[in-house]
N, C-alpha and C positions, 0 to 999 in steps of 0.2 A: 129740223130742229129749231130752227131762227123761228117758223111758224108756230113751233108749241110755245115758245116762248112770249108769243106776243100773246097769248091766250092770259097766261100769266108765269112770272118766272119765279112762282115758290108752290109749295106747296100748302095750301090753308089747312088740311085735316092736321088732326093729332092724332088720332086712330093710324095703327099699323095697317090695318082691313082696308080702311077710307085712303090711306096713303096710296097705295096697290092700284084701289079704283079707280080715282083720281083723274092720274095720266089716263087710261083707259076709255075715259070719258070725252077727254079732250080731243085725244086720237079719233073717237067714233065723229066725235064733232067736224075735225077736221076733215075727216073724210066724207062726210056729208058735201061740206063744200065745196070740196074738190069735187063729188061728183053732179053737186047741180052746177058747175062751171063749165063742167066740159060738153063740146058740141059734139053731138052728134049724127053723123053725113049719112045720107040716105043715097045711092045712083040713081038718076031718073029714066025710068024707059021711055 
């Protein structure tokens, strides 16, 4: 939560539809980053 937060901590639409999205978008955002952050280990033969 403290992460969507720094994204922004309001909401800018005025739209019910866009309010909805919104976070949705964030989230996706978010999770982008998380996933180009994390390593991933290969075993070496």
């Amino acid at each position: 939560m403290n992460c969507m937060k720094l994204l922004s901590q309001k909401l800018m639409s005025c739209g019910f539809d866009r309010q909805t999205t919104e976070p949705q978008v964030r989230i996706a955002i978010l999770n982008r980053f998380t996933s180009l952050g994390i390593l991933i280990t290969q075993p070496v033969d």
